[in-house]
C-alpha positions as CSV (number, residue, x, y, z in Angstrom):
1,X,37.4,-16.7,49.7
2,X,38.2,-13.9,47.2
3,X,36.4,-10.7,47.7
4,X,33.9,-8.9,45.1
5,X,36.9,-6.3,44.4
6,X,39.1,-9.2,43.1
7,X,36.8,-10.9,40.5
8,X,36.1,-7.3,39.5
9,X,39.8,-6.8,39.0
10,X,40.2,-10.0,37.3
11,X,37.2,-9.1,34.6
12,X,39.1,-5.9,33.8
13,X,41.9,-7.9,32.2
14,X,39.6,-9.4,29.5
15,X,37.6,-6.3,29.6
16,X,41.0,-4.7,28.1
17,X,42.4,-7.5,26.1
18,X,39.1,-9.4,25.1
19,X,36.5,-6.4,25.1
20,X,38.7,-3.5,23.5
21,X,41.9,-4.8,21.7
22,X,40.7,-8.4,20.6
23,X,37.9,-7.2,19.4
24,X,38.9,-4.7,17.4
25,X,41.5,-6.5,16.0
26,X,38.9,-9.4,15.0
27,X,35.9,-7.0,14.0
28,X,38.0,-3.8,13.3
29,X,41.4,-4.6,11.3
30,X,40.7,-6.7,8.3
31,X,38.5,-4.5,7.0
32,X,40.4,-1.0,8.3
33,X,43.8,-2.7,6.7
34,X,42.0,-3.2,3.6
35,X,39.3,-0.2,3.4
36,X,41.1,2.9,5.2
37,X,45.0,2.0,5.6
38,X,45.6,0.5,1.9
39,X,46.8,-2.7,2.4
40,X,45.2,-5.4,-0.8
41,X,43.4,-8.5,0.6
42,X,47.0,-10.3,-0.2
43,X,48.6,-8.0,2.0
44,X,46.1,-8.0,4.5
45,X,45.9,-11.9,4.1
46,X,50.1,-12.7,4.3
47,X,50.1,-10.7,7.6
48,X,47.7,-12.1,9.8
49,X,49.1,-15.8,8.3
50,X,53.0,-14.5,9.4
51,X,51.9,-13.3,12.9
52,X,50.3,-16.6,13.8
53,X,53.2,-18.5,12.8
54,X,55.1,-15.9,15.0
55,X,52.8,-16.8,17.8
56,X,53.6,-20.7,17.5
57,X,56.6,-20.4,18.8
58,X,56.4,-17.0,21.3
59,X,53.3,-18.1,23.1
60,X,54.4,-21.3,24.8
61,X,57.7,-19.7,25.2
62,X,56.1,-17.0,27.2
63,X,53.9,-19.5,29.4
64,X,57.3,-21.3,30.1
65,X,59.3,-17.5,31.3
66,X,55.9,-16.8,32.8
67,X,55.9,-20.5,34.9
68,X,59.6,-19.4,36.7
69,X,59.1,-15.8,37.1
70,X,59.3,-14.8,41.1
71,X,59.2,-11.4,42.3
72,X,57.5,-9.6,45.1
73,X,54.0,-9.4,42.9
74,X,54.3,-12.6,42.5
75,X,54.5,-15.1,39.1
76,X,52.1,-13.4,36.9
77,X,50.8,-10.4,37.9
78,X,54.2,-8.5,37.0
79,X,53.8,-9.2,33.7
80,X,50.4,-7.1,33.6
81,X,51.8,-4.4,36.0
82,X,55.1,-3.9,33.5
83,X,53.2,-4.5,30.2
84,X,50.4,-3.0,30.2
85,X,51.5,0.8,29.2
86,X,53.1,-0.9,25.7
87,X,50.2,-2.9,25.2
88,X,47.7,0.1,24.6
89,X,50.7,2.3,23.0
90,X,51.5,-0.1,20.4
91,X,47.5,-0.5,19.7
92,X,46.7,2.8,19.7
93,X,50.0,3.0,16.9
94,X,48.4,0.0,15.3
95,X,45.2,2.3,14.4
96,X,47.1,5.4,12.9
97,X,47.7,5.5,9.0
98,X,50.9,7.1,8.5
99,X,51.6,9.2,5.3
100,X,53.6,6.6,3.8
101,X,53.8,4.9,0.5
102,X,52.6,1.2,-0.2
103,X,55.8,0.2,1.3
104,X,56.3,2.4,3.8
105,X,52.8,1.4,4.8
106,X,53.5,-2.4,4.8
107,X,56.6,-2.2,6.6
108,X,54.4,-0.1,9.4
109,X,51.6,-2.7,9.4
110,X,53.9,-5.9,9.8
111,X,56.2,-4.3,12.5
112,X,53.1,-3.1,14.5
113,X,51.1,-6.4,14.0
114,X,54.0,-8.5,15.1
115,X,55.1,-6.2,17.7
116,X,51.0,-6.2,19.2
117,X,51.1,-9.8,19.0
118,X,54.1,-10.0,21.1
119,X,53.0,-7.6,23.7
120,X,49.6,-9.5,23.9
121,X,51.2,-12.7,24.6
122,X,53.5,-11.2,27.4
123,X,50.2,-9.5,29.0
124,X,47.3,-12.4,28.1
125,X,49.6,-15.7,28.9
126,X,50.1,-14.5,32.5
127,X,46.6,-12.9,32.8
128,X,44.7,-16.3,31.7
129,X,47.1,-18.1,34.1
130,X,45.8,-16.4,36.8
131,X,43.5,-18.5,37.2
132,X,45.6,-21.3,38.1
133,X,46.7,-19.3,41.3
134,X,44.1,-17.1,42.8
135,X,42.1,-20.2,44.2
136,X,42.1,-24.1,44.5
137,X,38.3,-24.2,44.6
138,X,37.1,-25.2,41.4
139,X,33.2,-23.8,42.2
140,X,35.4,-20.3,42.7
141,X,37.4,-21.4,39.4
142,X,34.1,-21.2,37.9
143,X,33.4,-18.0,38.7
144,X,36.2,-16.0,38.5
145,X,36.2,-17.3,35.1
146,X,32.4,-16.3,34.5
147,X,33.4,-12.6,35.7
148,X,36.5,-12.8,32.9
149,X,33.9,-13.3,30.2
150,X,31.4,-10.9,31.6
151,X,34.2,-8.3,31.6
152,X,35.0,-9.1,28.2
153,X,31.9,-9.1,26.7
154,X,30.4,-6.3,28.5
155,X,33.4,-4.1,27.7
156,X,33.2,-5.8,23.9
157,X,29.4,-4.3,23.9
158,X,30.1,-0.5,25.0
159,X,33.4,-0.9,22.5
160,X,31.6,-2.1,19.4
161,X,28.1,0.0,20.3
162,X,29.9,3.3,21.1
163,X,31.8,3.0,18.0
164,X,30.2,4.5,15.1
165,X,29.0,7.4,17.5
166,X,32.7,7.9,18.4
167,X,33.3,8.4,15.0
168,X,30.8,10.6,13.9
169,X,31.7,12.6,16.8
170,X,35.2,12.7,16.1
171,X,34.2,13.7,12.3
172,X,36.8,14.1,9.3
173,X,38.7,11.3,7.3
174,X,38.1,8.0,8.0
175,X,41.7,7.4,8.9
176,X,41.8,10.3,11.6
177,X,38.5,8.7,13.1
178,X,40.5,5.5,13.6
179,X,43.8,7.1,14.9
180,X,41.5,8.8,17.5
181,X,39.4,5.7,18.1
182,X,43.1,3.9,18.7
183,X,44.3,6.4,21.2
184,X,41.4,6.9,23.4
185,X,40.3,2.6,23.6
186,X,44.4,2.2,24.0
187,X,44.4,4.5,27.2
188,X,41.5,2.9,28.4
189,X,43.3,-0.5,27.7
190,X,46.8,0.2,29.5
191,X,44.8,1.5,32.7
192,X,42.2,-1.7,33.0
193,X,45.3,-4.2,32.5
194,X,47.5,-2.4,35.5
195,X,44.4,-2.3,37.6
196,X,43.9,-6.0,36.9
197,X,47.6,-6.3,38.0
198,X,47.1,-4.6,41.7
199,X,44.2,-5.8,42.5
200,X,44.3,-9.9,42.0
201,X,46.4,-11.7,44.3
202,X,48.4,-15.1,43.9
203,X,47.5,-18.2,46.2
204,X,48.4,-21.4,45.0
205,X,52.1,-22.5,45.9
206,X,53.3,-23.6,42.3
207,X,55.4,-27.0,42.5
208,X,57.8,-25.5,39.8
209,X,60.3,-26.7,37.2
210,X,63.3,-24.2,38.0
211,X,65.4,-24.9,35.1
212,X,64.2,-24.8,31.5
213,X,63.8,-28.3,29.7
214,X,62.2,-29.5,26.7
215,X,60.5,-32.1,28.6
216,X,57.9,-29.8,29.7
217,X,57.3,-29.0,26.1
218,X,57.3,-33.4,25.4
219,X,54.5,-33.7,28.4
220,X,52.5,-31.3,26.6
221,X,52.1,-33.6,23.6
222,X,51.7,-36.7,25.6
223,X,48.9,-35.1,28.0
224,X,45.7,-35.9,26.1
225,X,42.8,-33.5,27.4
226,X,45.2,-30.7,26.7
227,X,45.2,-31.7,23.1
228,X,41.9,-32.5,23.1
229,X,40.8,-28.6,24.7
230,X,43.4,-27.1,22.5
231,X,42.0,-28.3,19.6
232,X,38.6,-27.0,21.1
233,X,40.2,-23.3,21.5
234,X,41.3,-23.4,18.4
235,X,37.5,-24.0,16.5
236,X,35.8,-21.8,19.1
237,X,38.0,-18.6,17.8
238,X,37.5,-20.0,14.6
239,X,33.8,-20.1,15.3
240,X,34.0,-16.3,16.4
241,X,36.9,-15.1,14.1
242,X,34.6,-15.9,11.0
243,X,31.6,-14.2,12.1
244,X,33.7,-11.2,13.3
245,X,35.9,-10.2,11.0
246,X,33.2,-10.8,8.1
247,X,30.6,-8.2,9.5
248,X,31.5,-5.3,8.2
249,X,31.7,-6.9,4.4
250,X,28.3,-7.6,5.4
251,X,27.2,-4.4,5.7
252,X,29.5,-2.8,3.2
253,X,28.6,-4.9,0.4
254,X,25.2,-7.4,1.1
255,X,23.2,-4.3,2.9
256,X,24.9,-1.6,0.6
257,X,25.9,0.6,3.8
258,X,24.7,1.2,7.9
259,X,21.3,0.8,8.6
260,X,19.1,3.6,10.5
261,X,16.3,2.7,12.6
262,X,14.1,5.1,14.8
263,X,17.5,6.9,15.2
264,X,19.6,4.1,16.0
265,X,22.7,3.7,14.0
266,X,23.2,-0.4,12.9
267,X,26.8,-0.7,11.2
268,X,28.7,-3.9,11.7
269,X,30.4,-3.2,15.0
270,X,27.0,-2.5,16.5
271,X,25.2,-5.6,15.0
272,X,27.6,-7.7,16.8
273,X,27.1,-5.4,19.5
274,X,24.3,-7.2,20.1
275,X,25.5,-10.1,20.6
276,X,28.2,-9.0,23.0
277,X,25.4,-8.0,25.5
278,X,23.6,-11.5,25.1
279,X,27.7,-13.0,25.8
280,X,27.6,-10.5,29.0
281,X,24.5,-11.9,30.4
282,X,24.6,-15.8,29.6
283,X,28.3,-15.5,30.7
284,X,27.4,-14.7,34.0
285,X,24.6,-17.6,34.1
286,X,27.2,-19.9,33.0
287,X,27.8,-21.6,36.1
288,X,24.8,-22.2,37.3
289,X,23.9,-23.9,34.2
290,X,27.0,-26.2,34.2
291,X,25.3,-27.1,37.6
292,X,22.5,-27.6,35.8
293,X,23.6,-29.8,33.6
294,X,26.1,-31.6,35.7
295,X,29.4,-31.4,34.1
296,X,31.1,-28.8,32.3
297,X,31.5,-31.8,29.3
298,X,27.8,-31.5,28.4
299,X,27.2,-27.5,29.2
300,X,30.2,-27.4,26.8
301,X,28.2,-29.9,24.5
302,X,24.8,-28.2,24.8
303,X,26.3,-24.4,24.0
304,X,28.0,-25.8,20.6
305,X,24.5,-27.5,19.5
306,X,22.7,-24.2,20.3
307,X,25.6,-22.3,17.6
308,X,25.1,-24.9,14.8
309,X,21.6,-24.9,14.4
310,X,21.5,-21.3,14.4
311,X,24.1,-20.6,12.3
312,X,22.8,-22.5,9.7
313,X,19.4,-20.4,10.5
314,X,21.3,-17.6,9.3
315,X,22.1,-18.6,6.0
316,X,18.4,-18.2,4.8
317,X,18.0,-14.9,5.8
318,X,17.1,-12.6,3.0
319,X,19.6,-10.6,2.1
320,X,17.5,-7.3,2.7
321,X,17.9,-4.2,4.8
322,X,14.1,-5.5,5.9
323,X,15.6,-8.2,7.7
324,X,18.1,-6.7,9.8
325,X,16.1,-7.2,13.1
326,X,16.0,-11.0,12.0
327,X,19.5,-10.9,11.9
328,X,20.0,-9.1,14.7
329,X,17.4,-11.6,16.4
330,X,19.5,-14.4,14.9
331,X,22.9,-13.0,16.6
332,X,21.3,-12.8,19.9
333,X,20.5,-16.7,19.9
334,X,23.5,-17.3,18.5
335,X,25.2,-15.6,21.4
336,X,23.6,-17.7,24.1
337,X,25.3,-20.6,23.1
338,X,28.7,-18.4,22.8
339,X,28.5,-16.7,26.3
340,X,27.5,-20.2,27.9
341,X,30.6,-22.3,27.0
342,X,32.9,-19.3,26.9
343,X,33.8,-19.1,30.6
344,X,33.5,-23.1,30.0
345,X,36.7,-22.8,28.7
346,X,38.6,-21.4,30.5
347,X,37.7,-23.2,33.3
348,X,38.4,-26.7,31.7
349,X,42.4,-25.1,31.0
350,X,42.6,-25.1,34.8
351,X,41.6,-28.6,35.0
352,X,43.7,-29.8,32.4
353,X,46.6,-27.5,34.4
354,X,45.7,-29.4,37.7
355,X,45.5,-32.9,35.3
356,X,49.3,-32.2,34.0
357,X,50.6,-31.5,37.7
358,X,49.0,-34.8,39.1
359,X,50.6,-36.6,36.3
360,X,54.0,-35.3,35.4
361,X,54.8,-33.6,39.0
362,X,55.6,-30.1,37.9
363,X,53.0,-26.7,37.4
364,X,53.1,-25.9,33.7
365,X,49.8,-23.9,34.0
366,X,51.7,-20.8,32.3
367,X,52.4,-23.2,29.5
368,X,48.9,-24.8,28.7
369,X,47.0,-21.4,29.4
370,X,49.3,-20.0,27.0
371,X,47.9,-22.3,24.4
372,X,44.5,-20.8,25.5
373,X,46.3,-17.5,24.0
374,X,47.3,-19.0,20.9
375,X,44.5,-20.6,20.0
376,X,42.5,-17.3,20.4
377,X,45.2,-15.6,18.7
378,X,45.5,-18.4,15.6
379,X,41.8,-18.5,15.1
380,X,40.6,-15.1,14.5
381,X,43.6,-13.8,12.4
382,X,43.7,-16.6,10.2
383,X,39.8,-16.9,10.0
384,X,41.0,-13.2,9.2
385,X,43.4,-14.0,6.5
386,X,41.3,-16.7,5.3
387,X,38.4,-14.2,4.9
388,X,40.6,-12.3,2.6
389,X,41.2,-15.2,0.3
390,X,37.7,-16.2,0.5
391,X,36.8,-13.0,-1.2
392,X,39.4,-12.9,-4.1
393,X,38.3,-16.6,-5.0
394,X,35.1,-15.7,-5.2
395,X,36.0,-13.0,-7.6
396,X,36.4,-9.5,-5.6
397,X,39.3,-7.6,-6.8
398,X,41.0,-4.4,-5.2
399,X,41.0,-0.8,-7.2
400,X,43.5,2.5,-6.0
401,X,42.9,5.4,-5.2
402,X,44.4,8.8,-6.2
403,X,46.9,8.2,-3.5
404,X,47.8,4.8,-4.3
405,X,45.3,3.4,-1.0
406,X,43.5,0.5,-2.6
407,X,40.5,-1.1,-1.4
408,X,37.8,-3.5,-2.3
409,X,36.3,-2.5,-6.0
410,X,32.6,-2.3,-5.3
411,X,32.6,-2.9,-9.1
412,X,34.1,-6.2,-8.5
413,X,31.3,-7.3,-5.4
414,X,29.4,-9.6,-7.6
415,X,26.1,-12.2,-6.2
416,X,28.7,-14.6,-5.8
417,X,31.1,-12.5,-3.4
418,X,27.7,-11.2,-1.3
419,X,26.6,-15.2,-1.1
420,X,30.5,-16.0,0.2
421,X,30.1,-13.2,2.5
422,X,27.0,-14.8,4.0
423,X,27.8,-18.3,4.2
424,X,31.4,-17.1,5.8
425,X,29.2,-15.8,8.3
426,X,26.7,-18.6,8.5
427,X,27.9,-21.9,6.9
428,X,31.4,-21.7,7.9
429,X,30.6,-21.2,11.7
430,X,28.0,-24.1,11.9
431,X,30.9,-26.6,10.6
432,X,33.6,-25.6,12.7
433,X,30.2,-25.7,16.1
434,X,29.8,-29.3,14.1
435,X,33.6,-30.2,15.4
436,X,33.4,-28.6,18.0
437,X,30.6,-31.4,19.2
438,X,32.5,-33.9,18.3
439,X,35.8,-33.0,20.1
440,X,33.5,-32.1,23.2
441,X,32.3,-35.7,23.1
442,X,35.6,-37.2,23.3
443,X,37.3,-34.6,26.5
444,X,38.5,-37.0,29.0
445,X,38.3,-34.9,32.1
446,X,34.2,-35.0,33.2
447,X,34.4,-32.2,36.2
């Protein structure tokens, strides 16, 4: 049985990767590449596409390294120990505008991104793997992977709340406030990922594949719940990358700017905030309504309902500063569903782990958690990208400054850019929670 101080040191791995630097990446970068660094929405768009077709091939790869490492920390936890000082370094970098021209400035973006990407991988493949090895209880599966999302999205809430305050705080340009912002939630980042690392321990003997083959690769593609859960990864970041990366436009453009109430600050990283509190608290009661429900299948099934009807809610708010605590109220409900099949998923990786070494007699659980990794990865920076796109179709244009930064031209923010704004928030979410159902539906595994 694990003790208390290891399921706290397991949350602090999300808590760094899920609750600081994915979140800011999601929430944060597409509109700080295009609003405060310079990047244009093509730029912005053409980077986030290239890093996840970087990450196809570097994230299995890493869950295959990750599968054969041995050393006295054990198989994963070295990767956390080693990485975790370049993986808030390079984020912190990734947050500083450098006095560059346009290409100066895209050459900085594209290394850094790529080069954040990579480090993630090396960090968050080992980290969700963990899992596999700390326990063979599936009840204590269960809840080590409740405390991962309650880490996350309680770390997530003080990131995104604490924000704007930060900022005003920090005062000057916009781009010192971020370089700031990038150096202390970087520190914070590097010391919650090496404490993860000394403070989980490793279990499970592996049955492992010594030498590299291909085959492992083939069995991935012939093992059907991993497809199946993959594919389920892939529209739950979706779900999420959509509604977080859009925010900001939201309050940038739809509410003309942040919202003040009884002295309370609303921008976009505190309205999703919000809902990061809600994730916290329904993380933590996911277990005990999967019990409830009797299979992780139809808890799964249940949470995705609860995000399509609500989502679709959404899209018939007035578009009024009056109806921000409608909104707000909206996110919250929204977030129940989020928080409740969150841990879900991770949790079905391990049985689809435990499903692949029953049938093809060797661990790959670096390998399929690694396409946990990748599917978060894929799914909120092309939602990211696609954002972008979304907004030039719909007729938004980019204007420079003085110094050659460009940015969104308010000029150009017409009612048909603010209604693709909303629906990317609303419309777009409920579609991908309506596959979402129906891939749920089919998941062979019924723990």
């Amino acid at each position: 049985m694990a003790k208390l101080s290891e399921k706290i040191g397991y949350a602090l791995g999300d808590a760094a990767a899920g609750g600081i630097t994915w979140k800011v990446m999601s929430i944060v970068f597409p509109f700080f590449f295009t609003n405060v660094f310079g990047l244009s929405l093509a730029d912005t768009a053409a980077l986030m596409l290239i890093a996840r077709m970087f990450d196809v091939v570097t994230d299995p790869i890493m869950g295959s390294l990750a599968d054969r490492t041995q050393s006295r920390w054990g198989t994963y936890r070295p990767w956390l120990i080693i990485g975790a000082i370049p993986f808030g370094l390079i984020f912190a970098m990734l947050l500083y505008t450098p006095e560059l021209g346009p290409v100066g400035k895209r050459v900085w973006a594209y290394t850094l991104y790529l080069l954040m990407m990579a480090v993630y991988t090396a960090v968050n493949v080992p980290y969700g793997s963990l899992l596999g090895v700390m326990t063979e209880d599936d009840n204590e599966k269960n809840q080590f992977s409740s405390f991962r999302m309650v880490g996350a999205y309680a770390m997530g809430f003080v990131t995104l709340l604490s924000f704007p305050y930060i900022q005003k705080a920090i005062g000057g340009t916009e781009q010192h406030q971020y370089a700031v912002i990038g150096a202390v939630f970087g520190g914070l980042a590097a010391v919650m990922t090496l404490a993860c690392g000394l403070l989980t321990r490793e279990r499970v003997k592996m049955v492992r594949a010594e030498k590299f083959s291909f085959k492992q690769f083939g069995d991935l593609f012939k093992n059907k719940p991993w497809l199946i859960l993959t594919s389920i990864g892939i529209c739950t970041n979706f779900f999420n990358g959509f509604r977080y990366a859009v925010a900001a436009y939201i309050f940038q453009y739809c509410m003309e700017g942040d919202i003040t109430v009884s002295g309370l600050i609303i921008n976009y990283t505190v309205f999703m905030a919000f809902g990061e509190v809600t994730c916290m608290v329904f993380g933590g009661l996911s277990p005990k309504f999967t019990e409830w429900m009797g299979s992780k299948r139809k808890a799964f099934m249940v949470s995705a309902i609860i995000c399509l009807v609500l989502s679709v809610a959404f899209f018939f708010i007035p578009m009024d500063k009056s109806s921000i605590w409608l909104m707000v109220a909206l996110v919250v409900l929204t977030s129940v569903g989020v928080g409740l099949y969150s841990p879900l998923l991770w949790s079905m990786y391990a049985d689809v782990a435990d499903y692949a070494t029953e049938t093809f007699g060797t661990s790959s659980t670096g390998l399929i958690f690694s396409s946990g990794t990748m599917a978060q990865k894929f799914g909120g920076a092309v939602s990211g990208s696609l954002i972008a796109l979304l907004l030039g179709l719909a007729g938004a244009t980019m204007v420079a400054d003085a110094m050659g930064n460009e940015s969104i031209d308010p000029a150009s923010v017409t009612e048909s850019v603010k209604t693709m704004i909303w629906a990317i928030f609303s419309l777009f979410p409920a579609v991908i929670a309506l596959v979402m159902c129906g891939l749920v539906y089919i998941f062979p595994i019924k723990k």
